[in-house]
One Martini backbone bead per residue (centre of mass of N, CA, C, O) as a GRO file, in nm:
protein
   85
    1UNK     BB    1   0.554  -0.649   1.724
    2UNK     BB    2   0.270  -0.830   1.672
    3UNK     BB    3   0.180  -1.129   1.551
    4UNK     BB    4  -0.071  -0.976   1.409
    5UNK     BB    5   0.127  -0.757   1.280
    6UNK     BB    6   0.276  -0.904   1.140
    7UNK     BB    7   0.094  -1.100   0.943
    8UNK     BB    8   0.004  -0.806   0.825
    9UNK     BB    9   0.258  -0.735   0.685
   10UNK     BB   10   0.319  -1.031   0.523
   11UNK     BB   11   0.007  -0.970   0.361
   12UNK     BB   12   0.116  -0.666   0.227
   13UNK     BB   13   0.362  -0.763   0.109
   14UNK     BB   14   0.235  -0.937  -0.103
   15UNK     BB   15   0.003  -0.749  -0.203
   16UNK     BB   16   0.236  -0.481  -0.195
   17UNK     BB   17   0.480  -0.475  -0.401
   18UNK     BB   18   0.554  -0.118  -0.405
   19UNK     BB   19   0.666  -0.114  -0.158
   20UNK     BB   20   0.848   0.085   0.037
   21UNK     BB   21   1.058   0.230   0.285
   22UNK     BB   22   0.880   0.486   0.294
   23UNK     BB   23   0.606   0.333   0.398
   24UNK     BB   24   0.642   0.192   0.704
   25UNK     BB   25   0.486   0.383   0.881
   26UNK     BB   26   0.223   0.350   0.760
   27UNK     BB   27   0.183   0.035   0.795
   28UNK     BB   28   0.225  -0.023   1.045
   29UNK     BB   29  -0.028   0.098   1.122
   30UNK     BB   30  -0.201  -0.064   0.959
   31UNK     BB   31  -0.143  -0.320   1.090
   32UNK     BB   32  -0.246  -0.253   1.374
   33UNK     BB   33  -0.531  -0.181   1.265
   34UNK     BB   34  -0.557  -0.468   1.167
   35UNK     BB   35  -0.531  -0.645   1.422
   36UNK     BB   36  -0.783  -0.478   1.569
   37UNK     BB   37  -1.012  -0.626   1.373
   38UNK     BB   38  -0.963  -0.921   1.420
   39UNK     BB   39  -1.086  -0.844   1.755
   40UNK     BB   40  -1.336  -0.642   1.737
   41UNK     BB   41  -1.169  -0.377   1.846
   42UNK     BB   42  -1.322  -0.166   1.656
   43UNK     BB   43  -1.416   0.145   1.509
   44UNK     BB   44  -1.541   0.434   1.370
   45UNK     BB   45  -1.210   0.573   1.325
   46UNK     BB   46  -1.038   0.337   1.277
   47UNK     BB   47  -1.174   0.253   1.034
   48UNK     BB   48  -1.080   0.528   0.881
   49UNK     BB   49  -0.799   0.489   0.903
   50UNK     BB   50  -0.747   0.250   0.781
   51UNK     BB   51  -0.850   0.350   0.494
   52UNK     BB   52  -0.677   0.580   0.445
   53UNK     BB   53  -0.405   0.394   0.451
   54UNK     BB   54  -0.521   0.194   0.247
   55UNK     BB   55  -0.466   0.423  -0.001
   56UNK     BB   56  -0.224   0.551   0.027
   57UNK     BB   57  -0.094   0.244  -0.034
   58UNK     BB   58  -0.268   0.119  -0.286
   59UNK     BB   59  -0.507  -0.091  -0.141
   60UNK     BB   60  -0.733   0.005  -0.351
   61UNK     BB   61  -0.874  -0.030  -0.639
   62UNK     BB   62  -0.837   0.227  -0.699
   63UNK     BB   63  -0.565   0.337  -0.605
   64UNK     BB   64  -0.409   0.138  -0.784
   65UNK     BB   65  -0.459   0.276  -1.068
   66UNK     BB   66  -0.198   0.473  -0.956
   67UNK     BB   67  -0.005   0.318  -0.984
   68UNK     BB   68   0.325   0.219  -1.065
   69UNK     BB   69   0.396  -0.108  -1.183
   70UNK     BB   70   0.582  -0.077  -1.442
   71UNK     BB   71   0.722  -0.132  -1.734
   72UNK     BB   72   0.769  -0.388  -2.025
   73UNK     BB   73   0.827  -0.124  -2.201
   74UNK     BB   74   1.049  -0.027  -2.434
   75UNK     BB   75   1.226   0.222  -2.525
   76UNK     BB   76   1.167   0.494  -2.673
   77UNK     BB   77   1.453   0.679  -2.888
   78UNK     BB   78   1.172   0.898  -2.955
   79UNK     BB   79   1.108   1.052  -2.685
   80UNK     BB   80   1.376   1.252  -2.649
   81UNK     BB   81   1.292   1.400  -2.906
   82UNK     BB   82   0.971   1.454  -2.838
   83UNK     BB   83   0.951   1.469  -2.528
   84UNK     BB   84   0.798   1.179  -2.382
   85UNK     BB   85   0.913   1.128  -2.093
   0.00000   0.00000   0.00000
């Protein structure tokens, strides 16, 4: 990767902490997308793809409301009877 897609990878990691080793392949993508962006040379198609990957990875305001960020709440020890796990 270049220099400038490292930066974009260590900003995609701060900013989207959610992201696991699945996600690696979208990732690097928008990198070099990210990067490319960066020097005004990106068309209007490169911005749609990079649009599309920055959704899939939940980077996006609408799309983050879709992440599970892990639950702060304990276990109802009443949901195993009750079926709502």
């Amino acid at each position: 990767m270049t220099e400038a897609e490292q930066m974009a990878w260590a900003e995609f990691q701060r900013e989207l902490p959610w992201l696991t080793a699945s996600h690696r392949t979208l990732l690097r993508m928008a990198c070099v997308l990210s990067a490319r962006m960066e020097t005004g040379e990106m068309g209007v198609e490169a911005m749609k793809a990079l649009s599309s990957l920055l959704s899939k990875l939940g980077a996006t305001p609408v799309d983050e409301t879709k992440v599970n960020h892990g639950s702060d709440e304990e276990e109802d020890p009443t949901d195993k009877f009750f079926g709502s796990h």
